[in-house]
RODRENLO-251118 format. One record per residue: x, y, z of N, C-alpha, C in turn. Coordinates in steps of 0.02 Angstrom, whole numbers, padded with zeros to 5 digits, always signed. Atoms other than C-alpha are relative to their C-alpha. Layout:
N
XYZXYZXYZ...
END
This chain:
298
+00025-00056-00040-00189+01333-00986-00008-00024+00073+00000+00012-00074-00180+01334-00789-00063+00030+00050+00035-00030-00054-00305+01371-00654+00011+00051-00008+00000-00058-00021-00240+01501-00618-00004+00061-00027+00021-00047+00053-00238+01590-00793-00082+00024-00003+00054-00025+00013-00408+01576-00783-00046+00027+00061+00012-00027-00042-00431+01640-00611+00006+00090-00021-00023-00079+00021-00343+01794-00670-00043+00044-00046+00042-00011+00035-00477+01809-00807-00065+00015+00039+00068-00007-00017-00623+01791-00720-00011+00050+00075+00029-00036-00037-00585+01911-00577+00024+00073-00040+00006-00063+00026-00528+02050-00709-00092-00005-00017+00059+00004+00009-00708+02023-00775-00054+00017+00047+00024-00038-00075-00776+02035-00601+00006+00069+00021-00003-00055-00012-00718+02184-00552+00005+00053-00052-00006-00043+00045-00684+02256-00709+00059+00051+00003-00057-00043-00023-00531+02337-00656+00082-00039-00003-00060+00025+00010-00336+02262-00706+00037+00014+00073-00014-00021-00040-00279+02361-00549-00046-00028+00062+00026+00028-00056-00422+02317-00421+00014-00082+00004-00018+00071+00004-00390+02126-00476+00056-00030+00010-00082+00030-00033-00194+02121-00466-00007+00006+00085+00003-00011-00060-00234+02174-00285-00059-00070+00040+00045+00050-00019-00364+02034-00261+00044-00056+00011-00031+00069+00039-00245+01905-00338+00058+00011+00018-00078+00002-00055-00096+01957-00229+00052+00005-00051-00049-00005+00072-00005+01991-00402+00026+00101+00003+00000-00062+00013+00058+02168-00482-00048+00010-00053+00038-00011+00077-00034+02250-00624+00017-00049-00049-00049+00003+00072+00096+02220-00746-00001-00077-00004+00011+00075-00001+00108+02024-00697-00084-00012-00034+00082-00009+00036-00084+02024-00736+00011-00004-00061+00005-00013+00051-00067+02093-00881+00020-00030-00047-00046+00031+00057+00055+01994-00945-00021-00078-00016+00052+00037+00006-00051+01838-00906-00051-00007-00046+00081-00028+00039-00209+01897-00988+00032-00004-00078-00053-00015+00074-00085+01914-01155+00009-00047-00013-00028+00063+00011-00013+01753-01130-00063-00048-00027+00070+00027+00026-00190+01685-01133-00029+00006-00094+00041-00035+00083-00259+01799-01281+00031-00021-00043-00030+00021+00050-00107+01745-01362-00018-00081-00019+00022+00045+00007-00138+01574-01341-00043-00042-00040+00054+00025-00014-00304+01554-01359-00017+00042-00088+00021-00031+00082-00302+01677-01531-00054+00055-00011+00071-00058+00044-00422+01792-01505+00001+00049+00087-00018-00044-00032-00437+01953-01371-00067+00014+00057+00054+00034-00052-00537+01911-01213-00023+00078+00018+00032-00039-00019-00557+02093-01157+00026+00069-00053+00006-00074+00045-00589+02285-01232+00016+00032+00069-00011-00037-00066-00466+02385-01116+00001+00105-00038+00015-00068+00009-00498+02593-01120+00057+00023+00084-00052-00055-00058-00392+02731-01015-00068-00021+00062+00040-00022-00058-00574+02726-00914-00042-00075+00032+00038+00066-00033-00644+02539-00913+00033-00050-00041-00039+00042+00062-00605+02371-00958-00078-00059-00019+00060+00043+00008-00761+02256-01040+00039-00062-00009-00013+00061+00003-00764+02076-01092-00014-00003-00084+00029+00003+00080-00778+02021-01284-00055-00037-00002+00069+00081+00008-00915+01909-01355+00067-00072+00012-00049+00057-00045-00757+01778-01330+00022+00008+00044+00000+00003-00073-00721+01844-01169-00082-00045+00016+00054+00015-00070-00893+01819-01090-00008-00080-00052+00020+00076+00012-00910+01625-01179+00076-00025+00037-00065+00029-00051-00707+01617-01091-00049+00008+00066+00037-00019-00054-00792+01668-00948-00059-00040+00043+00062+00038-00004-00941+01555-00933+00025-00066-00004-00042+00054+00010-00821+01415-00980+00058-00007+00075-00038-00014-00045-00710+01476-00852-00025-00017+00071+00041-00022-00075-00813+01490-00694-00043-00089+00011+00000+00083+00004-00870+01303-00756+00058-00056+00012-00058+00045-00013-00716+01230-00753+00009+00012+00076-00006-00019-00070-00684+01314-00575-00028-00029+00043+00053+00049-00070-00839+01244-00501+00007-00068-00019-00031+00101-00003-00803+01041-00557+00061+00005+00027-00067+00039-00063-00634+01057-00491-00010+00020+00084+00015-00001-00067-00692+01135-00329-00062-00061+00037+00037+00057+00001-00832+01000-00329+00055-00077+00007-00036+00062+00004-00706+00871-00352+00058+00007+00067-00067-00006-00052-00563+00942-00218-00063-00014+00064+00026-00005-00046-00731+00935-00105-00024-00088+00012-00001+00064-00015-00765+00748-00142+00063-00045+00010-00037+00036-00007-00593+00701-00141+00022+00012+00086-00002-00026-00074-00581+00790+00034-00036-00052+00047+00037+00040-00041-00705+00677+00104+00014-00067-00022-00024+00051+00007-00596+00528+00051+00066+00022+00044-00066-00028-00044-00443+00621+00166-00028-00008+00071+00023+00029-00096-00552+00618+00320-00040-00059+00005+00019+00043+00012-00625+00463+00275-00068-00026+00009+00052+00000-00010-00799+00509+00284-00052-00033-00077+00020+00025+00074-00809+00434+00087+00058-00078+00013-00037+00074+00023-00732+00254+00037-00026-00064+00003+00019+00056+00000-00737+00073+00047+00037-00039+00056-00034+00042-00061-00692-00031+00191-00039-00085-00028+00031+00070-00010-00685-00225+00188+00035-00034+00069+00025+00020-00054-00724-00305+00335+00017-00085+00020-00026+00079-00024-00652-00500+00374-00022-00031+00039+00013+00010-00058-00735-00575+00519-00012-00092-00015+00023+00072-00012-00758-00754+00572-00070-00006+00018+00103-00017-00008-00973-00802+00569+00007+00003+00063+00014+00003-00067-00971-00742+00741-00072+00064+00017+00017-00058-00016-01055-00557+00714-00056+00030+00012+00098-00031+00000-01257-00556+00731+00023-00034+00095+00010+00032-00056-01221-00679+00887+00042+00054+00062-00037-00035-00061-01086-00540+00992-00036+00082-00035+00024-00059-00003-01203-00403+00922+00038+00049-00073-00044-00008+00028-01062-00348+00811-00038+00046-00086+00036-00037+00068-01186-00307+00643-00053+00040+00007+00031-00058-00053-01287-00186+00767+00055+00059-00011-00015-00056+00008-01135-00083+00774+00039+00002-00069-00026-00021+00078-01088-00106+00586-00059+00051-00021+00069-00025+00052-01261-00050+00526+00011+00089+00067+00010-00055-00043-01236+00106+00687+00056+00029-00032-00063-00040+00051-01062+00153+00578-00033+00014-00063+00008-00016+00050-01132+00139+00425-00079+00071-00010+00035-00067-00023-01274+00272+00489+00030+00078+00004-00032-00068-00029-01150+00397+00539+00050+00016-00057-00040-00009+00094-01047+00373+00361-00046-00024-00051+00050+00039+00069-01187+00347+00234+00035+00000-00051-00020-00003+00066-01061+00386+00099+00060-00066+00008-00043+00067-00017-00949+00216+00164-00009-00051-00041+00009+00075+00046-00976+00070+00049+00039-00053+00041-00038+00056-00042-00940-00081+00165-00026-00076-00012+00019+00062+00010-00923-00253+00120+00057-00064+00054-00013+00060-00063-00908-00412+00244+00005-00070-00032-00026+00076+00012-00808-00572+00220+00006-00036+00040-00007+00046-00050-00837-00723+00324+00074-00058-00004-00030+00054+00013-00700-00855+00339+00040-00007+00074-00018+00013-00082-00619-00940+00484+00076+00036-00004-00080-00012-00054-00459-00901+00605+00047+00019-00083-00066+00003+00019-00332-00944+00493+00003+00005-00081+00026-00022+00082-00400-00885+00319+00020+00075+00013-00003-00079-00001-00404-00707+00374+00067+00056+00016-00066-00022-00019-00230-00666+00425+00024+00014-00094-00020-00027+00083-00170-00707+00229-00041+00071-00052+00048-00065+00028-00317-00601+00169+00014+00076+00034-00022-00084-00016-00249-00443+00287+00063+00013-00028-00072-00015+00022-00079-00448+00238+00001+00020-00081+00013-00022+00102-00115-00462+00026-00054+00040+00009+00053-00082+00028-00241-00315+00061-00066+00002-00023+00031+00033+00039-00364-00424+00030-00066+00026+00048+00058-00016-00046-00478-00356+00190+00043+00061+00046-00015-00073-00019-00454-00186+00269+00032-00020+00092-00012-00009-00062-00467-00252+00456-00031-00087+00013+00001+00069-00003-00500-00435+00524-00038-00008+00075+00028+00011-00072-00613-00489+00671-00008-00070+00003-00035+00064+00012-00548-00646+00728+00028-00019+00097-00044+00007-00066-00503-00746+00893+00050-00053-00014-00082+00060+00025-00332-00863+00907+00035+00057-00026-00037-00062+00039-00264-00694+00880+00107-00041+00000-00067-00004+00007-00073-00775+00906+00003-00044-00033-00002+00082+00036-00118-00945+00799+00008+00057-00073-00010+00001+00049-00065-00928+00623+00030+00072-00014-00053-00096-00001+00013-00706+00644+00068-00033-00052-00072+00011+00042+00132-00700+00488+00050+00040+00029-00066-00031-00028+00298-00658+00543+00027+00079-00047-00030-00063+00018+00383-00493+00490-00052+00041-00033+00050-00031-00030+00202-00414+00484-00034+00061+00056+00018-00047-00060+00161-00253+00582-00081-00018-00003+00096+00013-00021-00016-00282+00665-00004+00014+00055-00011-00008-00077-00081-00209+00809-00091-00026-00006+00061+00048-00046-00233-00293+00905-00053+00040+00030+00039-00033-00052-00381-00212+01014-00062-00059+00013+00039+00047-00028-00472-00338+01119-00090+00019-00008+00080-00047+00015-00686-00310+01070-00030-00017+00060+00010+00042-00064-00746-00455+01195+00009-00069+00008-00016+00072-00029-00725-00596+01322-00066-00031-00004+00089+00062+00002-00847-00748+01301+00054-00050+00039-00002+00054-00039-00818-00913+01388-00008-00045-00033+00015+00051+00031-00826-01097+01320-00033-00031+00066+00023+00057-00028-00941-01220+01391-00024-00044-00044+00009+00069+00032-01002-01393+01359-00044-00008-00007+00076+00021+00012-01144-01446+01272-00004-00074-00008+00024+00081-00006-01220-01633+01305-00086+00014-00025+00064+00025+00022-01378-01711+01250-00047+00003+00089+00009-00012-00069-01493-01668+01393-00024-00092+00017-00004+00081-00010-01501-01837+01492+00053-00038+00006-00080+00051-00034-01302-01862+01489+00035-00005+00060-00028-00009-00077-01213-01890+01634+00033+00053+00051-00034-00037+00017-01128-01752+01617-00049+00086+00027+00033-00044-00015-01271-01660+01626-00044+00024+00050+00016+00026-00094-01323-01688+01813+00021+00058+00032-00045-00047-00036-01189-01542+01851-00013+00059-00028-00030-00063+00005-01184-01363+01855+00055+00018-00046-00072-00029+00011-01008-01326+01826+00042-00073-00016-00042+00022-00004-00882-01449+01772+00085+00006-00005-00064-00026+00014-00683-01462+01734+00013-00037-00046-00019+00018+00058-00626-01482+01570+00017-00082+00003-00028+00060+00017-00540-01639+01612-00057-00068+00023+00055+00040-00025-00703-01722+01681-00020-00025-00072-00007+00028+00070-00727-01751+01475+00042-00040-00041-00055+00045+00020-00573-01844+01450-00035-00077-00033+00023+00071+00045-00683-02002+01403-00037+00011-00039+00087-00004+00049-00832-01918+01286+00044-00002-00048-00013-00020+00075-00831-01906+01114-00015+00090-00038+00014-00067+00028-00819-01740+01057-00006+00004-00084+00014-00014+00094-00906-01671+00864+00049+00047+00011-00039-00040+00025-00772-01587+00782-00046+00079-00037+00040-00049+00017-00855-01401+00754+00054+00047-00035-00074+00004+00020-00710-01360+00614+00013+00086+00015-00019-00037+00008-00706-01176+00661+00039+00003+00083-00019-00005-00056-00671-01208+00837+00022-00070+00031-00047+00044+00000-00566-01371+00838+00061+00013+00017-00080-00004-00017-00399-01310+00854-00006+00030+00094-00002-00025-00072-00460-01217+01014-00021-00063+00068+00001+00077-00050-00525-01390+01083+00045-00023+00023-00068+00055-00021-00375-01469+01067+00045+00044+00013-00046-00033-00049-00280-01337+01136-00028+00005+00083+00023+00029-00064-00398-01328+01290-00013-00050+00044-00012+00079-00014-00401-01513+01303+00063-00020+00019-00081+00000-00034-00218-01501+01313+00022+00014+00039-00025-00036-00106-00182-01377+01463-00052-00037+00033+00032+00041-00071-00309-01508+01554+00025-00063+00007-00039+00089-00018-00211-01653+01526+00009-00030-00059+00019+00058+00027-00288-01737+01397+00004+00019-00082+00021-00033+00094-00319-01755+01183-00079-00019+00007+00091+00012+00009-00494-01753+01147-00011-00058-00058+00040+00054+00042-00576-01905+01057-00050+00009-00045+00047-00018+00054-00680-01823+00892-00030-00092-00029+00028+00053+00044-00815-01925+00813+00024+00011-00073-00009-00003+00079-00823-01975+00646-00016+00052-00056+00046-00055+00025-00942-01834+00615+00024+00074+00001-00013-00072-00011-00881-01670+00566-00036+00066-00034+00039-00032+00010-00975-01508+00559+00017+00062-00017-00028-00065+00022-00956-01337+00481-00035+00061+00037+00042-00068-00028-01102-01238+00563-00026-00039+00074+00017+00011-00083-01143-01220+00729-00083-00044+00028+00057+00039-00014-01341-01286+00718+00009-00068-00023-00027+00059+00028-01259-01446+00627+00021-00047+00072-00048+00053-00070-01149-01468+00785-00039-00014+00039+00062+00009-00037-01300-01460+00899-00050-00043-00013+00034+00056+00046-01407-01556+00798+00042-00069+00030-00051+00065-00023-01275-01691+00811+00016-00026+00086+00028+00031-00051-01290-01682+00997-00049-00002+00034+00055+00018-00023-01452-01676+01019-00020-00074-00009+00001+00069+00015-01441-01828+00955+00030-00060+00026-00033+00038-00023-01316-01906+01042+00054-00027-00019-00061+00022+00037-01187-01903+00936+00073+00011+00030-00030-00014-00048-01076-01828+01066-00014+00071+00022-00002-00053-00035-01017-01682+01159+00025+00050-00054-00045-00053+00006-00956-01514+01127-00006+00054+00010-00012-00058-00056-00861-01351+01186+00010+00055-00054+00032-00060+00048-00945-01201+01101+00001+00080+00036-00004-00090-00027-00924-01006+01149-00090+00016+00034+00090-00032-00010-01084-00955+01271-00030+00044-00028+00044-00077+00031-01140-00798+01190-00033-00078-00067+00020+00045+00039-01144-00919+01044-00069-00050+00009+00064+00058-00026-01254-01066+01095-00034+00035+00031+00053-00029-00021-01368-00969+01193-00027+00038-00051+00043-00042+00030-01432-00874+01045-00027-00038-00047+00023+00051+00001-01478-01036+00987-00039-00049+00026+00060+00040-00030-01638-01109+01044-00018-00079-00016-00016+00077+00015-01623-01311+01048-00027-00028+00028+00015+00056-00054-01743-01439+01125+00071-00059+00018-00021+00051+00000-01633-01582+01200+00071+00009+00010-00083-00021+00004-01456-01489+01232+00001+00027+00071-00023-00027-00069-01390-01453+01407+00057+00028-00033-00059-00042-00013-01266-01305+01441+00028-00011+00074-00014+00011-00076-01148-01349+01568+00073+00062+00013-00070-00044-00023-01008-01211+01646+00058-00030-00003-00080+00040-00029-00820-01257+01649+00024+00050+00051-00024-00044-00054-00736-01203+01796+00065-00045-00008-00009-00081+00047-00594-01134+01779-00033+00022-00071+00017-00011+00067-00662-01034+01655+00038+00012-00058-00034-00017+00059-00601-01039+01471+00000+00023-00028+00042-00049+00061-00599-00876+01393+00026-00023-00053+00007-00029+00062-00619-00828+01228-00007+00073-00019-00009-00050+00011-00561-00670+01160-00023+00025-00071+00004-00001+00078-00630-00596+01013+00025+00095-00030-00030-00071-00006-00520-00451+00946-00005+00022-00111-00020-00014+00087-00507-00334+00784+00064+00003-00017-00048-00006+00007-00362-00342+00713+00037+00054-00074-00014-00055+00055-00264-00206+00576+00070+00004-00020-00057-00019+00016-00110-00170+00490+00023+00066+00042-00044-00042-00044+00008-00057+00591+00034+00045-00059+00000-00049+00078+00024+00052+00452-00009+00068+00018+00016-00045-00015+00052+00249+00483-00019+00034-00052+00033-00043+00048-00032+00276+00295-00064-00051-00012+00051+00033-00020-00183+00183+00368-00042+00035-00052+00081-00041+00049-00355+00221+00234-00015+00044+00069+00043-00049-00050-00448+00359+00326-00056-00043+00041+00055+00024-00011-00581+00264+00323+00003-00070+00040-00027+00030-00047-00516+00124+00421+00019+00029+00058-00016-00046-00056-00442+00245+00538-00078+00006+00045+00086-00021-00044-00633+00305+00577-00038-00086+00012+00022+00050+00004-00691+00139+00563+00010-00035+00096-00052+00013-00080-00556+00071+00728-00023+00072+00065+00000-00055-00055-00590+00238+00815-00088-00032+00032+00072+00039-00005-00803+00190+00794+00009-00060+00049+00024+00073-00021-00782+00016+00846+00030+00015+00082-00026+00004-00088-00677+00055+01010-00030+00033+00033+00043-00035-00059-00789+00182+01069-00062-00012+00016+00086+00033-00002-00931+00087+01050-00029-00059+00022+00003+00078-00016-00882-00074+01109-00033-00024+00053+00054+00017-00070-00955-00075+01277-00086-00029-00022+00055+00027+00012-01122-00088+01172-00008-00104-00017-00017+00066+00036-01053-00279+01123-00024-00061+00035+00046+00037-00024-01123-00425+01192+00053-00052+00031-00041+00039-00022-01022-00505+01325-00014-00058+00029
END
């Protein structure tokens, strides 16, 4: 039995009229009629009592009827929740980011999205640079927030980019190093320290160490989290070149911040599949984050 058989039922019943209802239902009589038959036949038993002057309902009409008008409202209930998975005001988004996102503000405007879509289910995966690229491509994370955006990009991959914000690297010394006398220095003024390896932001060392001339000299000591790396030079274990937003939201006796001049940005961008059967909810997600970015912490 189809929808629509039982549309045909339940507005003869309504109006009570075979004639006022083919006219409702954009049908003829006779089509009607022949419906309503097809049904009764069906179904075995004779849904309405028609007269030259009226037409009623049976005792198995009005339990079709009541059955009818039930079925109607769960599938309109359901075309209304699946609707709000089309504009993507319903779903699940996962989220990729490198631990950057309390420090550039970033879980300020997650928790300000997830306000404005309460029906969103959003879950957040940390892992560095070059973890998160494999995880967008196998589908494994909806959207990726990530800097070194051209380090590790799989080839034959559509992805398009939108820059969130610029930060800066400077150098952190043990306060008391020589180093730390200055304002501003230039990258290559470090050519003799020992730099802690800080493994999420290593490759960017030794690429910035590179356009100044030089390779950088890591200690023995290598660190996974950022109060580890600090720790380690508060101590004197050496230097190292950490994103400002970063280290400043980090309160450290015993650590000088020193400027590099030129400055060395850092870009930190979202990144997405180039996909024109993008989730909805991704779609709203990218639209959110770009119009909101100015709130971001540069």
């Amino acid at each position: 039995m189809e929808l629509s058989q039982i549309k045909c039922v339940l507005m003869v019943a309504k109006v009570k009229s075979f004639h006022k209802a083919s006219s409702m239902l954009h049908i003829t009589p006779t089509t009607l009629s022949r419906q309503i038959k097809r049904i009764e036949e069906e179904l075995g038993v004779k849904l309405f009592i028609r007269t030259t002057r009226s037409v009623c309902l049976t005792w198995a009409g009005v339990k079709f009827v009541e059955g009818g008008q039930y079925i109607l409202n769960e599938v309109a209930e359901i075309n209304k929740q699946m609707k709000k998975f089309v504009d993507g005001t319903t779903g699940h988004l996962v989220i990729g980011t490198i631990p950057v996102l309390n420090e550039y503000g970033i879980t300020s405007l997650i928790q300000c999205f997830i306000e404005k879509y309460p029906n969103v289910s959003l879950e957040i995966r940390e892992a560095e640079y070059f973890d998160l690229y494999p995880m967008l491509y196998e589908e494994e994370i909806d959207t990726a927030i990530l800097t070194l955006y051209d380090q590790m990009k799989p080839k034959g991959v559509k992805l398009k980019s939108c820059p969130l914000i610029d930060d800066e690297f400077v150098i952190v010394t043990r306060s008391g190093h020589t180093l730390a006398e200055q304002k501003t220095i230039h990258l290559k003024e470090t050519a003799d320290e020992t730099f802690i390896p800080f493994t999420s932001l290593q490759q960017e060392t030794i690429e910035a160490c590179a356009k100044a001339g030089f390779t950088p000299k890591f200690s023995q000591f290598s660190a996974h989290r950022l109060d580890t790396t600090l720790g380690l030079v508060a101590e004197g274990a050496g230097i190292a070149m950490i994103p400002l937003v970063e280290v400043t939201h980090i309160k450290w006796e015993n650590i000088q911040i020193i400027r590099l001049t030129p400055k060395i940005k850092r870009t930190l961008m979202m990144v997405l599949p180039n996909d024109p059967k993008e989730k909805p909810v991704v779609k709203n997600f990218e639209r959110f984050v770009l119009s909101c970015r100015h709130r971001l912490i540069n």
